[in-house]
C-alpha beads as a LAMMPS data file, in Angstrom:
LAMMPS data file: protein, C-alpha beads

265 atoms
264 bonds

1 atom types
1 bond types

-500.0 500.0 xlo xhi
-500.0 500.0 ylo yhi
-500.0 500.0 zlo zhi

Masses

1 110.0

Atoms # bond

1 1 1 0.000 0.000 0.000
2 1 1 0.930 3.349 -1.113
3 1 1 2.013 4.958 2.318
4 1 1 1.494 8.663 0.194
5 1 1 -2.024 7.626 -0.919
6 1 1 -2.555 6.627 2.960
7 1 1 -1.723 9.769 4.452
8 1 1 -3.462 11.534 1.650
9 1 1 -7.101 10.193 2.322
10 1 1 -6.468 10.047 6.186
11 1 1 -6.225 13.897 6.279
12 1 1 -8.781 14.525 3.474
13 1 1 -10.885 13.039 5.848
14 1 1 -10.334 14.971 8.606
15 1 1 -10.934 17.798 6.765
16 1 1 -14.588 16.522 6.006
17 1 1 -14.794 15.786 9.507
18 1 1 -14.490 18.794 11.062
19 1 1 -17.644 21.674 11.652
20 1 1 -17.252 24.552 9.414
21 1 1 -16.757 27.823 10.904
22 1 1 -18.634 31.000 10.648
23 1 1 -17.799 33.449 7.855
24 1 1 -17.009 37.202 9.176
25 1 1 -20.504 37.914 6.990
26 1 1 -22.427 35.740 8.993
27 1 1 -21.238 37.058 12.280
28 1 1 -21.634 40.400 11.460
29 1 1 -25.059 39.353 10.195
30 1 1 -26.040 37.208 13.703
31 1 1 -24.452 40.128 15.695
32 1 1 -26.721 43.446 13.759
33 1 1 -29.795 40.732 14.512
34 1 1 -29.144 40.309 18.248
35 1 1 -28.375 43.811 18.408
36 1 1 -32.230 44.948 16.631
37 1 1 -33.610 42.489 19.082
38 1 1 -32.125 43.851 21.922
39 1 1 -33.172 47.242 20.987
40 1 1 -36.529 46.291 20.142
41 1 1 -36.573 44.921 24.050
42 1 1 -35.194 47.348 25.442
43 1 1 -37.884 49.864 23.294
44 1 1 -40.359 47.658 24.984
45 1 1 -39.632 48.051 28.207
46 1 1 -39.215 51.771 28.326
47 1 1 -42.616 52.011 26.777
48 1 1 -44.272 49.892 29.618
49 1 1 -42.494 51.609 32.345
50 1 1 -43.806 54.777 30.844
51 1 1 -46.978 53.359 30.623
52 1 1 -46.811 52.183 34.027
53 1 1 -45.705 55.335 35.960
54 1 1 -48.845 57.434 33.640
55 1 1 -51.265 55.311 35.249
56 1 1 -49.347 54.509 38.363
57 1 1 -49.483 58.632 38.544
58 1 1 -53.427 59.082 37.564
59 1 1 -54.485 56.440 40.010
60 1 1 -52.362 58.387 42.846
61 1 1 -54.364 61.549 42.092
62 1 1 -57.681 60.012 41.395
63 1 1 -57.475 58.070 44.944
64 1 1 -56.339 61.128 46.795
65 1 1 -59.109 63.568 45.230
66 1 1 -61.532 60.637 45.862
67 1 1 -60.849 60.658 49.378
68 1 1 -60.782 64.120 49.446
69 1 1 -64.316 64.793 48.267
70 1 1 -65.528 61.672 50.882
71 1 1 -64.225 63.786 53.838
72 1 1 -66.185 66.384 52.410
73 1 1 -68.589 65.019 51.728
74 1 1 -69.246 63.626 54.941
75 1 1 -68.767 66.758 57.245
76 1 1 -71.191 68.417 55.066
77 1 1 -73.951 65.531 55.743
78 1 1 -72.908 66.124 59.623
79 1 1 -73.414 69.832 59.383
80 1 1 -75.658 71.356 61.740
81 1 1 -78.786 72.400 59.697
82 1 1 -79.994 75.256 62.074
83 1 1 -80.943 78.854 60.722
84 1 1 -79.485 79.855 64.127
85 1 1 -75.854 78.011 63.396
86 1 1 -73.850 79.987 61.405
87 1 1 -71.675 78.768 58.247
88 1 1 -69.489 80.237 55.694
89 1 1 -69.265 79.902 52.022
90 1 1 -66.827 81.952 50.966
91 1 1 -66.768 82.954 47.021
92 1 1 -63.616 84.488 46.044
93 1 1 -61.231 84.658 42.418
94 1 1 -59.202 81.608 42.862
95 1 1 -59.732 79.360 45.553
96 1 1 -63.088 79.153 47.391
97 1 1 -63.232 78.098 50.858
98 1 1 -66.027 76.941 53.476
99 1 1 -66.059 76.669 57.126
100 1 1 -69.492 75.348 59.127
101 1 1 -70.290 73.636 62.641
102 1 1 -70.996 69.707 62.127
103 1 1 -71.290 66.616 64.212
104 1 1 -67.965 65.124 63.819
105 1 1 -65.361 64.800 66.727
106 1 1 -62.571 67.546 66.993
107 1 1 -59.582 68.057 69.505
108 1 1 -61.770 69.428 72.052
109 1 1 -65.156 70.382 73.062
110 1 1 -67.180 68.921 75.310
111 1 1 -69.562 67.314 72.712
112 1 1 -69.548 65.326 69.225
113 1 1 -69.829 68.658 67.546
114 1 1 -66.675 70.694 65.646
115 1 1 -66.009 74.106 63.566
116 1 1 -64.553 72.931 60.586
117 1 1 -62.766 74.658 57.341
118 1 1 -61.676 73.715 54.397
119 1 1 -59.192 76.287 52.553
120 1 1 -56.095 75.612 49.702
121 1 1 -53.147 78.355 50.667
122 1 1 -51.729 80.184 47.865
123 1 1 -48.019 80.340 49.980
124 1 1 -46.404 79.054 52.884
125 1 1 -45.559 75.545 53.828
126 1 1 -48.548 73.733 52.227
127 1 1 -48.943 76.213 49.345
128 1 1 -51.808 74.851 46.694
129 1 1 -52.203 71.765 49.022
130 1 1 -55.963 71.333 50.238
131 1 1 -56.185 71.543 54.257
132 1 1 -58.746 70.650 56.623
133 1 1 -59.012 72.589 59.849
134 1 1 -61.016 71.118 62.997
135 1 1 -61.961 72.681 66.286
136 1 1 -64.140 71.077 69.095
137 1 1 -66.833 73.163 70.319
138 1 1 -69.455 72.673 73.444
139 1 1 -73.032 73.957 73.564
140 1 1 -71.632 75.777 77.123
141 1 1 -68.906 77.865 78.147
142 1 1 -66.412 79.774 76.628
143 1 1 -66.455 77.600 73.064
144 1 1 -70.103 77.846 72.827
145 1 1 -71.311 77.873 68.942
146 1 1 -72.009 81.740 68.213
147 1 1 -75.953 81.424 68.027
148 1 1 -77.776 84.143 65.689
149 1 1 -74.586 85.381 64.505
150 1 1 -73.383 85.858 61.369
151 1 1 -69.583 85.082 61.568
152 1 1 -67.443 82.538 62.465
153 1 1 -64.422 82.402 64.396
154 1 1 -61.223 82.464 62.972
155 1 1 -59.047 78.972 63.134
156 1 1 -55.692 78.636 64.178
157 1 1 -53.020 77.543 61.607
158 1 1 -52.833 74.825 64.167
159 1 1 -56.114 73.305 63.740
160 1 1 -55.493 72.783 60.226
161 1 1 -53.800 69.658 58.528
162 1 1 -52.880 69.064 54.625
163 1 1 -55.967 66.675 53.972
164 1 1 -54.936 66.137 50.000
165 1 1 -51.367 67.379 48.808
166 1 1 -52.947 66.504 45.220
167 1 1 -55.687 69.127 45.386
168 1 1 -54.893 72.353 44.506
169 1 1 -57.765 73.780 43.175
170 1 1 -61.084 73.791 45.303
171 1 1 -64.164 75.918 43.967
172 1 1 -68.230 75.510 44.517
173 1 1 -71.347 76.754 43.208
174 1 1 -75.045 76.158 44.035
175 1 1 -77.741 73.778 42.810
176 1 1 -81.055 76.185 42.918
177 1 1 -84.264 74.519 43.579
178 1 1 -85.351 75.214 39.773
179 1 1 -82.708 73.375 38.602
180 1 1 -80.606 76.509 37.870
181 1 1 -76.733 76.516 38.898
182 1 1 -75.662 79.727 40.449
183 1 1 -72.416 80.977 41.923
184 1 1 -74.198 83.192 44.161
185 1 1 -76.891 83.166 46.404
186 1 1 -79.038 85.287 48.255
187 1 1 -81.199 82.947 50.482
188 1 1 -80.419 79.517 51.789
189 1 1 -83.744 77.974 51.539
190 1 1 -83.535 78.255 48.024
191 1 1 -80.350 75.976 47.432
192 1 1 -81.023 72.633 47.062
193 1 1 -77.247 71.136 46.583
194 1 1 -74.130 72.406 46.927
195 1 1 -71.614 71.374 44.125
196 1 1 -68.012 71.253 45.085
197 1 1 -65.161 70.960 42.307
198 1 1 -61.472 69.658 42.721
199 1 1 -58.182 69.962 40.586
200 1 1 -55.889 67.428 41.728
201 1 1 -52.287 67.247 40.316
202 1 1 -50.126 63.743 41.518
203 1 1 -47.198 64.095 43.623
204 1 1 -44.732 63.045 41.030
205 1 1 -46.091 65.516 38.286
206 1 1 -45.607 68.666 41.209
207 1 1 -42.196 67.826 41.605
208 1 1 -41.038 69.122 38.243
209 1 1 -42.760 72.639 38.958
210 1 1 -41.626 75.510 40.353
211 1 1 -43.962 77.262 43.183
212 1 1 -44.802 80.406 39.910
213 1 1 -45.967 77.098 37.723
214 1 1 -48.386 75.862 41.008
215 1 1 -49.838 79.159 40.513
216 1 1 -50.157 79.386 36.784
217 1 1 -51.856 76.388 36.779
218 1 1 -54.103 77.071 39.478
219 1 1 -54.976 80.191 37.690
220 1 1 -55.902 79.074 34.405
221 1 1 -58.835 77.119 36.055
222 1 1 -61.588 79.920 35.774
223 1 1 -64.365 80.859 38.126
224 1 1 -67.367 79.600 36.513
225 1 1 -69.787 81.698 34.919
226 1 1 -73.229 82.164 36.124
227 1 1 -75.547 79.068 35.086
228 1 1 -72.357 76.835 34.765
229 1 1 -70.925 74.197 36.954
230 1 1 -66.778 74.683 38.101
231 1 1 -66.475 71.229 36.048
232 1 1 -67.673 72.698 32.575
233 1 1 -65.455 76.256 33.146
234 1 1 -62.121 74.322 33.694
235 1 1 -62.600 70.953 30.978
236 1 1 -63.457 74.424 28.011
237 1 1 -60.075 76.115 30.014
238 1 1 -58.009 73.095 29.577
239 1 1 -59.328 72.126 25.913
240 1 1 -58.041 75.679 24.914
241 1 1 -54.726 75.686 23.334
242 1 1 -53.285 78.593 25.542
243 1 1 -53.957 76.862 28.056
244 1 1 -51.314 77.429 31.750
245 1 1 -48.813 78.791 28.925
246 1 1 -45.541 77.785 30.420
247 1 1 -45.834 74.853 32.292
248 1 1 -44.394 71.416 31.577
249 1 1 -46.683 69.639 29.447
250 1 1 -46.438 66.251 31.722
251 1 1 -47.709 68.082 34.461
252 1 1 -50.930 69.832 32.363
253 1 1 -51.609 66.844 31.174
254 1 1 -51.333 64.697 34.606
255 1 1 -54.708 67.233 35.939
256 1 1 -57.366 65.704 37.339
257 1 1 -61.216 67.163 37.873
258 1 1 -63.619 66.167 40.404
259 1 1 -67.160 67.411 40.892
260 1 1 -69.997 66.237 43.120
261 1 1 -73.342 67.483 44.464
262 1 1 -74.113 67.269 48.039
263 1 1 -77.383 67.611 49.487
264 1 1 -77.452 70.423 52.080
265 1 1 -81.372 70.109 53.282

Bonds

1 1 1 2
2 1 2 3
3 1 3 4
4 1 4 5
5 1 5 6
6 1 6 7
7 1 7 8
8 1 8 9
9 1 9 10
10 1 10 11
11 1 11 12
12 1 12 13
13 1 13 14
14 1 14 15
15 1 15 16
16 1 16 17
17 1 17 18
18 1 18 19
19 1 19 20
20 1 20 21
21 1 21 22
22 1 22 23
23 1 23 24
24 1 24 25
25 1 25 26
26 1 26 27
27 1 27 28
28 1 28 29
29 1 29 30
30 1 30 31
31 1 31 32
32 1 32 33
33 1 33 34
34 1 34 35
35 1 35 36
36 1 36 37
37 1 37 38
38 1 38 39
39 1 39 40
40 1 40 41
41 1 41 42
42 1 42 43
43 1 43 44
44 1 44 45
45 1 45 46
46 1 46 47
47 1 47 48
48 1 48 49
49 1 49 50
50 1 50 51
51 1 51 52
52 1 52 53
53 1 53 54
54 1 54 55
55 1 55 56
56 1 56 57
57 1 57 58
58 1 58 59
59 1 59 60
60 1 60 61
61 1 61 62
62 1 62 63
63 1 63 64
64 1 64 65
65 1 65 66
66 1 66 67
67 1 67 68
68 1 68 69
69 1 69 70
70 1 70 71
71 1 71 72
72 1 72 73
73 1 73 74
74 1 74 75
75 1 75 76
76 1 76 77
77 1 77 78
78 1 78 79
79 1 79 80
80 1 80 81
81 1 81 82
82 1 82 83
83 1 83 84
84 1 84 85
85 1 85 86
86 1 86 87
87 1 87 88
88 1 88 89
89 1 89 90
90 1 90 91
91 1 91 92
92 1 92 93
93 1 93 94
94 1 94 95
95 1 95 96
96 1 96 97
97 1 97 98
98 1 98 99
99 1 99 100
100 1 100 101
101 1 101 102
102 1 102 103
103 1 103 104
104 1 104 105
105 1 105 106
106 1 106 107
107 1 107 108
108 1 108 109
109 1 109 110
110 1 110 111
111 1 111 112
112 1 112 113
113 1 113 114
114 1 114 115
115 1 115 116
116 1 116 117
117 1 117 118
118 1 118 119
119 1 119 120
120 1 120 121
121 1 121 122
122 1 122 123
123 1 123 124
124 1 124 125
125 1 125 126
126 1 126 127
127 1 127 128
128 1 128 129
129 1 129 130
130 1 130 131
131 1 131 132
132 1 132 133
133 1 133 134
134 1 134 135
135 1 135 136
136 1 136 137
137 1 137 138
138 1 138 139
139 1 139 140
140 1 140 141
141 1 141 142
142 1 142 143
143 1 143 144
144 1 144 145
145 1 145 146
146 1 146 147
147 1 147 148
148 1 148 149
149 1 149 150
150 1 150 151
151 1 151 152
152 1 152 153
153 1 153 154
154 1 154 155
155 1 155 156
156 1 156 157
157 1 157 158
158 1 158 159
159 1 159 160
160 1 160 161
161 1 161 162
162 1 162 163
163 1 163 164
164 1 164 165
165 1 165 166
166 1 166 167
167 1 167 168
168 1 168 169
169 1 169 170
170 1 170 171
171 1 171 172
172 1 172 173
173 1 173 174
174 1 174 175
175 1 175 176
176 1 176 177
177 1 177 178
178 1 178 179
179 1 179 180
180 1 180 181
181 1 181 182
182 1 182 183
183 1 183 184
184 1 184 185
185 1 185 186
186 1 186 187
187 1 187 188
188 1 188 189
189 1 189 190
190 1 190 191
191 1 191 192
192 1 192 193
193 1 193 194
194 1 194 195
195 1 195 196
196 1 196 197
197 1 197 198
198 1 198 199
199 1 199 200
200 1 200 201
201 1 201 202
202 1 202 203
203 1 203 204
204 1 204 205
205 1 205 206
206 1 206 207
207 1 207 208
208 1 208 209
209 1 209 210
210 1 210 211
211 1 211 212
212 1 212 213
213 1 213 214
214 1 214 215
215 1 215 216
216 1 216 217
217 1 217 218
218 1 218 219
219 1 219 220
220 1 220 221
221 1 221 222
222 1 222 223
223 1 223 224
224 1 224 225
225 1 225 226
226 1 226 227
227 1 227 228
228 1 228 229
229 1 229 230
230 1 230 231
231 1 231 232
232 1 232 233
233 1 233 234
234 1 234 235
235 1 235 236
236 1 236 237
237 1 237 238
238 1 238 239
239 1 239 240
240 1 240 241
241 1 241 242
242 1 242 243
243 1 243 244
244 1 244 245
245 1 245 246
246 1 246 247
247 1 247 248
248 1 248 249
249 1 249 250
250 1 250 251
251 1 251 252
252 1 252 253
253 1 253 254
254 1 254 255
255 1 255 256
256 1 256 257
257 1 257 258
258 1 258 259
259 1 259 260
260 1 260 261
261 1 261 262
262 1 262 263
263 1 263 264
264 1 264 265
């Protein structure tokens, strides 16, 4: 046997043997494929985490104005319905605020029974934050409820803690007993329902503005007009184009509005 010929088909073999390697076009090929996919991925993930925090932030200021109308809601079901009790409703540009005597506990007082205000401060330590203020009162003695008269007394900063750091726009308006809404009114007994209106703004969104853009924003929700509810003034303000010129878009567009009747008979 041809020891040449041998050799010859021994390593020819071997050569059909072994794997064939990748050509520098297929890597590059394999490698600008991974590379797509991984930045498809990656794509994907940002857009759920963006996803996520939106809703993660609407949820935070839908639960918070939520809870915020509630505890309205149910001091104003515990108010004391006397013509002799006083109460205030106080209609001003910006921020409306409301103080009135109700059956709910405060930090004193010898009875179930409490002055309490609700008012959103335009500066200080809880600036555009929504703040509910509670003092106990007794039918006797020095902290008697001012029968027949027509003011309150004033609350101590004290008295008062943030109730919503969401809200930062509170306004109301009246429910007439023809079915008319009115800003104004000039007798009680013809007000049927009370409707109070909310602006919340999440925690997260706040954080990018400065205390100028708080009030810009708070600003550009109007006052309603006469025969309109707070609800249908601020959805026209916020569909206009113009609308809190200067601040962040994230944060215009992380607003929230809340509006509910409450029975005051």
């Amino acid at each position: 046997m041809n020891v040449t010929s041998a050799t010859h088909r021994t390593s020819q073999s071997l050569r059909l043997r072994r794997p064939a390697a990748f050509t520098l076009i297929e890597m590059l090929v394999a490698a600008a494929v991974l590379a797509l996919m991984a930045l498809l991925i990656t794509q994907i993930i940002t857009m759920s985490s963006s996803s996520i925090s939106a809703t993660t932030k609407k949820l935070d200021a839908v639960s918070d104005g939520r809870f915020a109308m509630d505890r309205i809601g149910a001091d104003l079901a515990a108010r004391i319905k006397r013509g002799d009790v006083p109460s205030s409703f106080e209609k001003v540009v910006g921020n409306d605020g409301m103080a009135f005597y109700a059956e709910v506990p405060g930090y004193s007082g010898t009875r179930n029974t409490a002055l309490v205000e609700y008012r959103i401060p335009s500066s200080g330590r809880h600036e555009y934050q929504l703040e509910r203020g509670v003092s106990g009162v007794g039918w006797t003695g020095p902290t008697d409820i001012p029968f027949q008269s027509v003011s309150l007394p004033t609350l101590a900063d004290a008295d008062f803690d943030v109730l919503s750091g969401s809200v930062l726009r509170l306004e109301f308006s009246y429910l007439l007993d023809n079915g008319k809404i009115q800003s104004t009114y000039a007798s009680t007994d013809k007000v049927k329902a009370i409707v109070v209106a909310m602006a919340a703004l999440d925690a997260k969104s706040r954080k990018i503005l400065k205390p100028e853009d708080l009030s810009s924003l708070a600003g550009a929700l109007p006052d309603p007009a006469e025969g309109e509810t707070p609800l249908a003034a601020w959805q026209r303000a916020i569909s206009l184009p113009g609308f809190a010129s200067g601040v962040p878009d994230q944060s215009k567009q992380g607003i929230r509005l809340f509006q509910r009747f409450y029975e005051v008979r």
